[in-house]
N, C-alpha and C positions, 0 to 999 in steps of 0.2 A: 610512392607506388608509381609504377610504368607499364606501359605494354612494353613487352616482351623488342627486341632490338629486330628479331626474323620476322614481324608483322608488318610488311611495307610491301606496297605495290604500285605499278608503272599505271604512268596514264595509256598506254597502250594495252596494259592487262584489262583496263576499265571499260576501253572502245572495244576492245575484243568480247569482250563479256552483254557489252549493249549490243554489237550487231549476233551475238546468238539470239538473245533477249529478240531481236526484229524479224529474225529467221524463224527461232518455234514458239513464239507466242500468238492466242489463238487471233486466227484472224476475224476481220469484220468491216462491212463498206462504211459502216456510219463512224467516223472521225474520232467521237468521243469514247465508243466502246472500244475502240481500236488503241486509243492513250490509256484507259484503263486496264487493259488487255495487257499490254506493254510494262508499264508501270507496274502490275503486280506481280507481274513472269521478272522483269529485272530485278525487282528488290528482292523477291523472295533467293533469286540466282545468289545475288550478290550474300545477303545471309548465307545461304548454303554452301557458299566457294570459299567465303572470307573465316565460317565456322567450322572447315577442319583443320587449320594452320591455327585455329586459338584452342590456348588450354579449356581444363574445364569451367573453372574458375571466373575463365574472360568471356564465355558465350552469354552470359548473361548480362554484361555487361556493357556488351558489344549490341544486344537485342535492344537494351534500355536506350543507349546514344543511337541507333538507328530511328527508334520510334520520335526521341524526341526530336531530334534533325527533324523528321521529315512533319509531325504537326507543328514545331517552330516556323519553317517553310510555311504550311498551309493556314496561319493565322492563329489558331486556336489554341495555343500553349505560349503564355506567358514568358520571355526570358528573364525578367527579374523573379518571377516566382520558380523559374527553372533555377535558378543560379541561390536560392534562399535552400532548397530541397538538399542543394550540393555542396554546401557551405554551412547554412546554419547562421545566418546574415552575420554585417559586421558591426562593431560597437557596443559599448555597453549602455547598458536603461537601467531608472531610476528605478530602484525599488525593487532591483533583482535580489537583491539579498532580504528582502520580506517574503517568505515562500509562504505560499496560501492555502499549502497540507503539507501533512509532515512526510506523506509518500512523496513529494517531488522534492526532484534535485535541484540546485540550483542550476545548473549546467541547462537542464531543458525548461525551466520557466522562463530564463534568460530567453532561448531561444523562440519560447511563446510571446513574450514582452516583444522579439523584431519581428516573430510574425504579423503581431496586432498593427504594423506599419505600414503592411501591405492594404491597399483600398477594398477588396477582395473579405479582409479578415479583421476589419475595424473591427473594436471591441470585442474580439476575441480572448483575448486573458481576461477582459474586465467580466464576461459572462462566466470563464474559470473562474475569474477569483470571487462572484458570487455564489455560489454553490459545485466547489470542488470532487463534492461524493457523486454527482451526474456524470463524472468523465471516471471516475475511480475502475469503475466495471471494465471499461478500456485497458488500464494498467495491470488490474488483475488477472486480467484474462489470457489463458494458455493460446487464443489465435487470436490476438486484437485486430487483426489483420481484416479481419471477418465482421469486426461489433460495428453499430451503426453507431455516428455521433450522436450525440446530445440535438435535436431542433432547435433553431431552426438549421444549423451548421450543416448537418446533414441530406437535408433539402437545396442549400444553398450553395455547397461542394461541387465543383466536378472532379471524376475518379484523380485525377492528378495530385489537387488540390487538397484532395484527402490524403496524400501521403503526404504533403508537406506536414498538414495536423499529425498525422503520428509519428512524425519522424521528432514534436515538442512531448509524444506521451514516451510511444516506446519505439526508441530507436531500433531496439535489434529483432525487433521483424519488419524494418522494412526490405530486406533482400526481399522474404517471400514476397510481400507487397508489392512489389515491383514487380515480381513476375505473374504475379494477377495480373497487372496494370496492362505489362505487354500483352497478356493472353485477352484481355478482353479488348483492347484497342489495335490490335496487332494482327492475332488471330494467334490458336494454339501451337502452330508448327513453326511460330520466332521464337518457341522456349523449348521445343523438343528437335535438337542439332539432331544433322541424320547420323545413322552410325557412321563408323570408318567405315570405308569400301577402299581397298587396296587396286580391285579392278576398277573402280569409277576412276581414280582418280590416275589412271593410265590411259584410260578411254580418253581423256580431257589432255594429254601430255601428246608431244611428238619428238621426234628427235632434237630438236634446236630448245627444249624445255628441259632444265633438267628437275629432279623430284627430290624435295627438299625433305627431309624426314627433322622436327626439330625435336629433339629430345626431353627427356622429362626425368626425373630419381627415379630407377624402377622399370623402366623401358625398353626395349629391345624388340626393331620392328626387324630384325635378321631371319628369326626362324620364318616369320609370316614371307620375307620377300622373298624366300629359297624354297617356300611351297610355291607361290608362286609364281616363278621363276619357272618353276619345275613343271607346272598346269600348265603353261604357254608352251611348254619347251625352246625353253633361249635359257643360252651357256650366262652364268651370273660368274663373273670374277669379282672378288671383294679385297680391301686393301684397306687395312688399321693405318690413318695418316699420325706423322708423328716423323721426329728428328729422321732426316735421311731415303725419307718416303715419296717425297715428291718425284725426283728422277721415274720410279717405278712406277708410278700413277698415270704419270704424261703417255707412257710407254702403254700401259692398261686401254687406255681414252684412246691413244691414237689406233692399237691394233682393233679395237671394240668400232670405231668408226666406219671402218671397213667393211668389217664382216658381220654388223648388224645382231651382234652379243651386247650384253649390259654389262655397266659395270657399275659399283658400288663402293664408293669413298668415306668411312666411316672416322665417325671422331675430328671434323671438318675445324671446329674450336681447336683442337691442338697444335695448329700445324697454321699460326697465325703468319708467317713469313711468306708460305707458299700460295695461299690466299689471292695475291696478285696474279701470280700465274695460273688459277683458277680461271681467276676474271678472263684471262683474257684468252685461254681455251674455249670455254662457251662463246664469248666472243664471236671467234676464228668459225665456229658453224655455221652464224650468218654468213659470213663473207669470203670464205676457202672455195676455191675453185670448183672444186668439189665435195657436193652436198654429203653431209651425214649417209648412209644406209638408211631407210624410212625406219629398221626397225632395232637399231640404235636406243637405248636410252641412258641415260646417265642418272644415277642415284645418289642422292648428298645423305651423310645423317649430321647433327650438330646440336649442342646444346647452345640457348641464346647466345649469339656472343657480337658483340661492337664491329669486330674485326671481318665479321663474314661478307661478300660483297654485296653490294648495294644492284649492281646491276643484275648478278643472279637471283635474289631476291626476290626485286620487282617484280622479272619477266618470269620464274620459275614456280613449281607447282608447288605449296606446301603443305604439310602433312605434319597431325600430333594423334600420337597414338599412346594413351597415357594406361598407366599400370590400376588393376581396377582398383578402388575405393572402399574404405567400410572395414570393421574386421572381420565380416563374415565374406565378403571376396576375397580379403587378403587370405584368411584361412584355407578355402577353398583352392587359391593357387599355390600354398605349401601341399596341399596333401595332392594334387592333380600331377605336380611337376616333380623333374629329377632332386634328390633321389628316394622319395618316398614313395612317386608310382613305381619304384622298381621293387618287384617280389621279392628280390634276394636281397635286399639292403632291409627291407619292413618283414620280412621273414626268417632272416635266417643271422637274428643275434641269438647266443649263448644264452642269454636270459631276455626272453623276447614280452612276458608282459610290461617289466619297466621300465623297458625300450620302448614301449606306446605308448605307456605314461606320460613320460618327460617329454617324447616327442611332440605331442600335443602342448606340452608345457611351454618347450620352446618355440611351435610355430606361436602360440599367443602370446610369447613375448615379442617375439618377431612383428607381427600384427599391432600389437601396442605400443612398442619403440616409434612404428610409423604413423600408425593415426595419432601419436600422442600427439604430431606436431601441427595440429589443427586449429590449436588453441592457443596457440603462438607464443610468447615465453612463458605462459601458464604451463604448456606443455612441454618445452626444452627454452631454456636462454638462446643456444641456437640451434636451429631447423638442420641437425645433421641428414645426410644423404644415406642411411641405411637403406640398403638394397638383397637380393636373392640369394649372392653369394656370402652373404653374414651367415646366414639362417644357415647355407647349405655345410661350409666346412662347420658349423657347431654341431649339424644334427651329426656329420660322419666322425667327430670327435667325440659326440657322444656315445654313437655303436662303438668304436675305438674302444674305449675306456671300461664301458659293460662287459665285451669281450674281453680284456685283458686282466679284470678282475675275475679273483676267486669264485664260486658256485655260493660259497658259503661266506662271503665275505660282506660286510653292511654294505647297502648302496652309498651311505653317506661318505664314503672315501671318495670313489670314484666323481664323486660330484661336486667336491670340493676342488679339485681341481678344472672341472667345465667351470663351475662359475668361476674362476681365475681367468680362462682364456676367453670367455663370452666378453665377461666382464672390463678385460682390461684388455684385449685384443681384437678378439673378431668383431666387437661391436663397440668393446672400450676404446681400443684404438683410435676412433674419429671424434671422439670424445675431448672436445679440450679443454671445457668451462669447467670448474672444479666443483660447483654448486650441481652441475647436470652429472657428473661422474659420480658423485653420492647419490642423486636419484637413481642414476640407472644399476647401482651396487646392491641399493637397497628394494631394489623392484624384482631381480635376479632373485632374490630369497623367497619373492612370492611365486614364483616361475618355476623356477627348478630348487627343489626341495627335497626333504625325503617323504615328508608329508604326504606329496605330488603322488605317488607311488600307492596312495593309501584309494578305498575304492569311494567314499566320500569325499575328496578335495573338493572343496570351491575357489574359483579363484574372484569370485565378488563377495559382498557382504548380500546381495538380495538372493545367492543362490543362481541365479540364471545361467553362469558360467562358471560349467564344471567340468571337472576332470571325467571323463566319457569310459563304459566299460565295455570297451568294445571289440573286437578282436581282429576284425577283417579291415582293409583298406579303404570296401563299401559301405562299410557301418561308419566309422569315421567323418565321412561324406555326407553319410544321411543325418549324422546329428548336426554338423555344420550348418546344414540347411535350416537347421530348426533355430539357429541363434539369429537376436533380434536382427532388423535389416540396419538399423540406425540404434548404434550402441548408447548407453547412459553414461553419463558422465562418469558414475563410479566404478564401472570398471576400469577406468584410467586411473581412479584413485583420489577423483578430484567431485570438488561440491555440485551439488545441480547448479549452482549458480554461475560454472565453470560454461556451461549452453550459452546462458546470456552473453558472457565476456566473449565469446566463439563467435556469437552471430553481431554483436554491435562494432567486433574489430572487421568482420569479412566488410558490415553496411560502410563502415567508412572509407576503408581501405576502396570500395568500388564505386565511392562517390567522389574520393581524392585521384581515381587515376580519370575518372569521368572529366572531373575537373580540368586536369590537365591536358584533355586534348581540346578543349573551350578555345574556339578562333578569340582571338584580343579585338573582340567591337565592343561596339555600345551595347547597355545590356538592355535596353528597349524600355519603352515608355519614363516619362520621369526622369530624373540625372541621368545624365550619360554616363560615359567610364570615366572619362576625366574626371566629371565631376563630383561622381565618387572619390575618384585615390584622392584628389584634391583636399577634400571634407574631412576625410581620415586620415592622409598626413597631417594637416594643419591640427588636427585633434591631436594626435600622437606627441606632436612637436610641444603644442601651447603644454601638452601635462607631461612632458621629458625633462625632468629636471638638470640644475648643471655639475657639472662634473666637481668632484669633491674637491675641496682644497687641501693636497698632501703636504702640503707644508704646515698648515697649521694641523692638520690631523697628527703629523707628526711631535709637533711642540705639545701639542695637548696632551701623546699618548708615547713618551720619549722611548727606543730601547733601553730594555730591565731585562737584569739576568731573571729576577725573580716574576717577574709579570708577560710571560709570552703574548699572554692574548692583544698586550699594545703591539705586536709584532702581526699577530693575525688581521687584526682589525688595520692594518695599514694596508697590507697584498690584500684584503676583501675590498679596500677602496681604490686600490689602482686595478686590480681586476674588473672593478663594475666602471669605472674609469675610461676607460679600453670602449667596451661595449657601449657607455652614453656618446662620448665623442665620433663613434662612428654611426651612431643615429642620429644625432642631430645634424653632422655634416651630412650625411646621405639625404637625411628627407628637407635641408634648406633646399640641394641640390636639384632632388627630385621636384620640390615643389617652381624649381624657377625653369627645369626644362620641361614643365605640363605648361608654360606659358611662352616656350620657345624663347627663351634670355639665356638656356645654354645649351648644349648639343647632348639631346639624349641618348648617353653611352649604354653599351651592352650594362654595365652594376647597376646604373642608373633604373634602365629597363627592368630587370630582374627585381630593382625593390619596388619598382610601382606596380609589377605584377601580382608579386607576392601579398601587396597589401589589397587588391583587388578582390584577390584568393583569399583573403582571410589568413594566409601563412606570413611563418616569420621568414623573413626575406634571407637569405644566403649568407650575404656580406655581415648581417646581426648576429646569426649564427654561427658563424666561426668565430667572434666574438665572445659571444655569450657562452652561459653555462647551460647544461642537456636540459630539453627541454620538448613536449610532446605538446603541447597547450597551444592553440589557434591564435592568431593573434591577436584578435581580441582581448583575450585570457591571460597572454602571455603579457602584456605592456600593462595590464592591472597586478599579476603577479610580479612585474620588474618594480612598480613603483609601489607596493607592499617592502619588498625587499629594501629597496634604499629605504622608505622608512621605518626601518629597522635599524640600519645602520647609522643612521640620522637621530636614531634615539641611544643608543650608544654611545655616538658620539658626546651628543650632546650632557646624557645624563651619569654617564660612566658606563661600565661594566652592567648587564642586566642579569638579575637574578635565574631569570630563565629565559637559556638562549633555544632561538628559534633555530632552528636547524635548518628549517626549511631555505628561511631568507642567507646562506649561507652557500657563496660561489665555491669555496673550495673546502666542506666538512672536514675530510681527513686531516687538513690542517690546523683545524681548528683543536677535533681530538689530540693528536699530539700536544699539541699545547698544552691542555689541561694535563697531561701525562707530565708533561716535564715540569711545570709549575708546582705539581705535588714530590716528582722526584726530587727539583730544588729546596722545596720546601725542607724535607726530610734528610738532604744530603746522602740520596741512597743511587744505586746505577737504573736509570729508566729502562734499563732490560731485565730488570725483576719485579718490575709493576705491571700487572694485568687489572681489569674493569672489574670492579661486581655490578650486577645491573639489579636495580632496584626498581621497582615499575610504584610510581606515586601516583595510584590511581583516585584518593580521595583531595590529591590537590592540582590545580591547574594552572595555565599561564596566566591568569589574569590573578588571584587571588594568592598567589606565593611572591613573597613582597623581600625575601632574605635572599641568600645563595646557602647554599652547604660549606659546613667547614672544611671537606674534601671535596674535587671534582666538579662536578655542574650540573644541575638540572636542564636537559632537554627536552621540550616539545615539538608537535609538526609532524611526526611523522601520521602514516596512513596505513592502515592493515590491507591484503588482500589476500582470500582464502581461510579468514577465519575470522572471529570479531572478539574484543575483549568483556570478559565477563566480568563487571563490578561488582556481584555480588558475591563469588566464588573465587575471586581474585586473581582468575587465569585465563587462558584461550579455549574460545567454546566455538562450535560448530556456528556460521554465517547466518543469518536467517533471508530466506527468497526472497532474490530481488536486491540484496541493501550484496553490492560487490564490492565496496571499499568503506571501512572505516576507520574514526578517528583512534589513533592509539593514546593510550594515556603519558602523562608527563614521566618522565623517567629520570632516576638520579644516576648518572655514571660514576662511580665512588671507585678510585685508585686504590689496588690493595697490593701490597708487595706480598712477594709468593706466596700468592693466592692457591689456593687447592683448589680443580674447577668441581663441580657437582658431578656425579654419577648419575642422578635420576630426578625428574620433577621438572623437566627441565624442556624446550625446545632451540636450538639452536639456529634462530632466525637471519636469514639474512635481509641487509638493511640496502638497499639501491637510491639510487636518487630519483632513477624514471622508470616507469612500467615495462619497458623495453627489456631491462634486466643484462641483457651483455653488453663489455664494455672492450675499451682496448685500453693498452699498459699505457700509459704515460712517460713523456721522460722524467716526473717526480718518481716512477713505480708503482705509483698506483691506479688502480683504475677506472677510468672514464666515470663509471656510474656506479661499481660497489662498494660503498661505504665502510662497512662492519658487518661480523654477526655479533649479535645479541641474545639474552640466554632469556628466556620467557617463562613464566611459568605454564605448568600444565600436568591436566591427571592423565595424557595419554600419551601411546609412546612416540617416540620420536621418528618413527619410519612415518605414523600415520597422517604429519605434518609437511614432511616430505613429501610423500605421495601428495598430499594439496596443493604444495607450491605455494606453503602460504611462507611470506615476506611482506615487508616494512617499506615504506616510501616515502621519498621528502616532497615528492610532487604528483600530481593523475595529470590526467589529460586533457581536463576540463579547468 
């Protein structure tokens, strides 16, 4: 995670901003009221000027690193317990894997065990791990945010300190936490950004400033600047930048300089070549002979981009004006805007009630498509840019098609063909993952329907959102209003436990770009930084084992036409190969330039950051196989792995292979495909899987292999859990978002007949993240297989959950 590439400003934007700060802050003789005076007119300035150029997403996060800066400054906030809050400290303790209730994960006791390190929090797990059911109420509770600790912790706390404690119970409320934190240390208006003001933010602009608009999916600050534009009375000329548009722009700016009209350069990102000659337009205002007209201005619009310039940037006004949020604003602005506020388009179809039917249907598809992406590959593999004009050519190809059908003809004709073009064009079209193109086919069937048409439709299982019998434009409106402000999970389709996964990716995601803007000092009291990375190389290093010996792996495990897996088990040891050699050279290296014996290069730099950070370091990762685990987690998961392959080696072939510990699965699959094709002397393109789920046996207690195929474990469910008793996929129970899947037999069948029904079609990833890219083997980065599951329900209802299979989390 990053801020945004358009959030950069001049130290001259910052003196500017301090001598207004001098000018209307209130005055006073006595010295000290006079710095206080000051000090709270500049900061709050600075929040307010710095929080309309950030998304929404970042004002809070922006509020959080302001508050801490400025108590880090004034003494009273810790930066080792600041830097524990943002990270989750580093290394591992004894005795993480003894968890002390069965409600805790290891992920956050671990994290409780480096709390209790802190001087602050001595004996803080030791009083959890005596009586576990005192903190229980915390975990259970719908606002932990709000519960008091346990005493004397509670007494003994300051507000800060308390988020570190629940950031070991419950991670994902500490966004909201935090924004208490700011409201009560801060004051309420660091968490309530002001609105847009299109007029303030001209008021604060002159001709030598130009007005940065940075874009967002969904956005469109055109019709607001042509109002006005049109309220001032000044001539707006506007110019789509793109191949061949420059020449006409210069010509726009230079006539606009003159005569004290605007003009307005839209789509700034596309037009990455002329960029320069941007720069040095604005430029040329300072310093042309002759000044700008005063009433002059120049308008940027741009989505983030690398290429925009730096010096416009800095000195220039910026502005986000984001598309609103929710599905009941989203709703709101389908039925408000073209073409459903127009009378003739919502009045005058051929068959005009189940034209409002569908209509409705479609803007809640519309609305769902985009909030779905909240939830981040729970909710799409990737975050497509669905926007206004999906929605719009689908609603007028829906009049379309009503119209041109018979009086007496079924509706379900005419709507087999909209969900064709919805489906695989106006909104299939941006569609390229093939797991997201089957969600969004089979979500169409709950949207647009003939059902839909019926005067009961639900489009949730609780009822709350339904199909509306309403006639008028106004009526539609007024029931909008009525739907929740903050939707439930199920109307996307997905578990309540789909919230949790929501709020504990936003807490981290805004603690990792938190993270990243952390000046590289000392992190105060106790070790320094050095003597941190110092501690943690040297750890890393002493348990990095050495790199495998291919040549004897190879004698011991020769190529066999008939034995591939000695083929696999060779590339799994020069692939982990690769990765040890470039750890252990990098951290001798790092560790001899933290003592100045060699010159600390930029890679060098970057791994001793990275290990500062608790991440894996760059140079490891392009090495290594995908991987979302801190690194702490990640170097106990690596040397799991090697001893895996270490027991392999050693013992032969294992009965049941761990999938997990395995850099390249796909390979390994094949394998076992062709070992059984050999076997049988048959073409390995008419052997497909049956999947057999061996829920009553596990890795440790199955001591054979099968006499076809192989037994695999490691993987991890999420979006559903497996039932032992009933021997299929059952609904998650609250709170538990990942779990273990049972061992499974991949048994090779030559043409195989695949099932019709009982069945769920799961897919298998290697990381939570869930998109990948093609490989030059073909295959992809992170998707493994699908796999056939059992189940008594149907196979949309699984879908809609996003429930899939993992070789790894994130912990």
């Amino acid at each position: 995670m990053y801020l945004r590439p358009l959030t950069q400003y001049s130290l001259v934007w910052y003196v500017n901003l301090f001598n207004h700060a001098i000018v209307n802050a209130e005055k006073s003789d006595a010295i000290e009221a006079r710095l206080g005076f000051l000090i709270d007119f500049f900061t709050y300035s600075l929040y307010k000027n710095i929080c309309r150029s950030l998304f929404e997403k970042d004002k809070l996060l922006f509020s959080f690193t302001l508050a801490a800066t400025i108590f880090g400054y004034k003494g009273t906030l810790d930066p080792t317990e600041y830097r524990f809050l943002l990270t989750g400290g580093l290394g591992n303790k004894e005795g993480s894997g003894n968890l002390p209730a069965k409600w805790m994960s290891e992920k956050l006791w671990l994290e409780m065990l480096r709390l209790s390190d802190l001087p602050t929090f001595k004996g803080f797990s030791d009083d959890f791990k005596k009586d576990p059911s005192k903190w229980q109420h915390i975990y259970d509770s719908s606002n932990p945010e709000q519960e008091q600790l346990p005493e004397p912790w509670n007494a003994k706390l300051d507000p800060f300190q308390k988020l570190m404690a629940l950031r070991t119970l419950r991670p994902d409320k500490l966004t909201i936490a935090v924004q208490i934190y700011v409201d009560t240390s801060m004051g309420r208006r660091f968490i309530e950004p002001p609105p847009f003001d299109l007029g303030e933010c001209y008021a604060d602009s002159t001709a030598y400033t130009p007005l940065v608009f940075v874009l967002s999916p969904g956005s469109d600050p055109m019709s607001g600047l042509i109002t006005f534009s049109e309220s001032m009375g000044v001539a707006l000329e506007s110019l789509s930048l793109g191949q061949g548009q420059g020449v006409k722009a210069e010509k726009l700016i230079a006539a606009a300089v003159k005569s004290g009209s605007w003009v307005i350069l839209q789509n700034c990102h596309l037009a990455v070549s002329w960029m320069t000659t941007l720069d040095r337009i604005c430029e040329e205002f300072n310093t042309a002979e002759t000044p700008p007209n005063p009433a002059f201005r120049l308008w940027l619009t741009s989505y983030p981009s690398e290429h925009f310039p730096v010096a416009v940037l800095q000195n220039g006004i910026k502005m986000t004006n984001e598309p609103p949020k929710g599905m009941r604003a989203n709703m709101m602005q389908s039925f408000l805007n073209d073409p459903v506020n127009d009378p003739d388009f919502f009045e005058g179809c051929s068959r005009p009630g189940e034209l409002k039917k569908l209509l409705v249907g479609l803007a809640f598809f519309h609305a769902f498509v985009q909030e779905r992406k909240k939830f981040g590959p729970l909710g799409w593999n990737i975050p497509y840019g669905f926007n206004d004009p999906d929605l719009k050519i689908s609603l007028r190809q829906l009049r379309m098609f009503l119209n041109e059908a018979r009086p007496d003809q079924d509706v379900a004709v005419p709507l087999k063909a909209l969900v064709y073009l919805v489906g695989e064009c106006n909104y299939g079209g941006r569609v390229t993952d093939d797991k997201d193109r089957r969600l969004m086919n089979n979500l169409l069937f709950n949207y647009i329907a003939e059902g839909v048409v019926s005067e009961t439709y639900s489009y949730s299982p609780s009822g709350v959102y339904v199909s509306p019998n309403c006639n008028t434009q106004a009526d539609f409106v007024e029931f909008i209003k009525t739907l929740p402000q903050v939707p439930a999970p199920e109307i996307f389709g997905l578990h309540e436990n789909a919230d949790i996964t929501c709020d504990q990716n936003e807490t981290y995601a805004m603690f990792e770009t938190v993270l990243s803007l952390q000046p590289r000092v000392n992190s105060g009291g106790g070790l320094s930084r050095e003597d941190v990375i110092e501690a943690s190389a040297k750890d890393i290093f002493e348990r990095c084992p050495p790199p495998f010996d291919i040549d004897q792996v190879h004698h011991q495990y020769p190529t066999d036409y008939n034995q591939s897996m000695n083929t696999v088990l060779t590339q799994e040891c020069i692939r982990y190969n690769a990765l040890i050699i470039v750890m252990r050279k990098s951290l001798q290296e790092s560790l001899k330039a933290l003592k100045g014996l060699v010159v600390m290069s930029p890679e060098l730099e970057g791994v001793t950051n990275s290990i500062f950070d608790n991440q894996v370091p760059d140079m490891w990762g392009s090495k290594a196989y995908p991987s979302l685990k801190p690194l702490s987690s990640w170097v106990i998961d690596l040397l799991e792995r090697i001893k895996f392959i270490n027991q392999w080696i050693d013992k032969g072939p294992p009965p049941v292979y761990w999938i997990s510990g395995l850099f390249f699965p796909q390979a390994f699959l094949t394998g076992t495909l062709q070992n059984y094709a050999r076997k049988y002397q048959i073409a390995i393109d008419t052997v497909m899987w049956n999947f057999n789920v061996e829920d009553k046996k596990t890795f440790a207690s199955q001591k054979t292999p099968p006499e076809d195929g192989c037994y695999v474990s490691g993987y991890f469910l999420e979006g559903a859990r497996w039932d032992f008793e009933k021997h299929q996929l059952a609904e998650s129970k609250p709170k538990e978002l990942y779990t273990d899947f049972p061992m499974m037999w991949l048994e090779p069948k030559q043409h195989r007949v695949a099932p019709t029904e009982g069945f769920y079609e799961c897919p298998a990833y290697k990381t939570l993240t869930r998109n990948g890219t093609l490989s030059t083997t073909g295959h992809s980065t992170n998707f493994v297989m699908y796999m056939e599951v059992p189940t008594d329900k149907s196979q949309s209802h699984w879908i809609n959950r996003s429930v899939a299979v993992f070789t790894a989390l994130m912990f």
